[in-house]
Structures are given as C-alpha cells and as structure tokens.
N, C-alpha and C positions, 0 to 999 in steps of 0.2 A: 391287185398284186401287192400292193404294201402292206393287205392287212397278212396276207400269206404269212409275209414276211413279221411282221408283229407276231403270227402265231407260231412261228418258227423258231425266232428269239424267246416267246413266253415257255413253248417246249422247253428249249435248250437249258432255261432257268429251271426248270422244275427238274430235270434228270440230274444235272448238278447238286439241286440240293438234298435229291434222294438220294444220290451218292454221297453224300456227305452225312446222312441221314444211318444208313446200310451200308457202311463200306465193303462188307462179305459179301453183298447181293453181289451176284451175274448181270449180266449186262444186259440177258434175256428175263432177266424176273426186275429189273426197272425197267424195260420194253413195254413188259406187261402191266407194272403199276399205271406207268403213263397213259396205254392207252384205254384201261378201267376210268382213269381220271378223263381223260379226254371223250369217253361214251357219256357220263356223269353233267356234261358244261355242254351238251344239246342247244345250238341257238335256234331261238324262237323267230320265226319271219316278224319284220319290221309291223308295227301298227299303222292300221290305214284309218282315216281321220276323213269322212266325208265334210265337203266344203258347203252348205253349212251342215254342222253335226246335226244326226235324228234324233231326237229326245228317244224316237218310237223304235228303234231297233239296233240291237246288241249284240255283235258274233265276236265267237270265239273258239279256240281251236282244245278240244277236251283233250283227246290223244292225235298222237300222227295220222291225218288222212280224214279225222273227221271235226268237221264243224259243225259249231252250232248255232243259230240264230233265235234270236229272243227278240218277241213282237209285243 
C-alpha cells in the first residue's frame, strides 16, 4: 500500500509539471500524456536468485508471457 501511495505522489508530480510545462493543454490531453508515460515505466517482476546460483541455467523473460531458459 505505500508503494500505491509513492506512485500516486510520483503521478501527481509529473501532471504538475506537465502543467507547468503545457499550460494550454486540457486536463484530458495531460490524462493522456500521463498514462502514454505510465504504459512506457512497465515493471519487471523481481529477480529470482536460486540458493546456490546454477552456473548451468539462465531464464529470462523476452516479452509478456514468454520465458526463456538457457542450458
């Protein structure tokens, strides 16, 4: 929940300074820059770190949905 909140605050910073950036824009075309910007900053799932690491195998995620592992 805090990071909600973190990303909530980072929003509210970024439409401020598009507005100060665009003062003409509409409120609906910095809507829309924001969430262009917010499609763009996609987070990646955390990295998983076997205990002890495999020298012999290496995955990773190419696009959404597909993985891939190297032997």
């Amino acid at each position: 929940q805090a990071r909600k909140e973190e990303k909530k605050k980072e929003r509210e910073k970024r439409l401020k300074k598009l507005k100060e950036q665009k003062p003409d824009a509409t409120e609906e075309e910095l809507q829309e820059e924001l969430e262009e910007e917010d499609e763009e900053e996609e987070e990646l799932p955390p990295l998983y770190i076997p205990s002890p690491p495999s020298p012999l195998h290496c995955g990773f995620y190419s696009t959404p949905g597909s993985f891939w592992l190297s032997m």
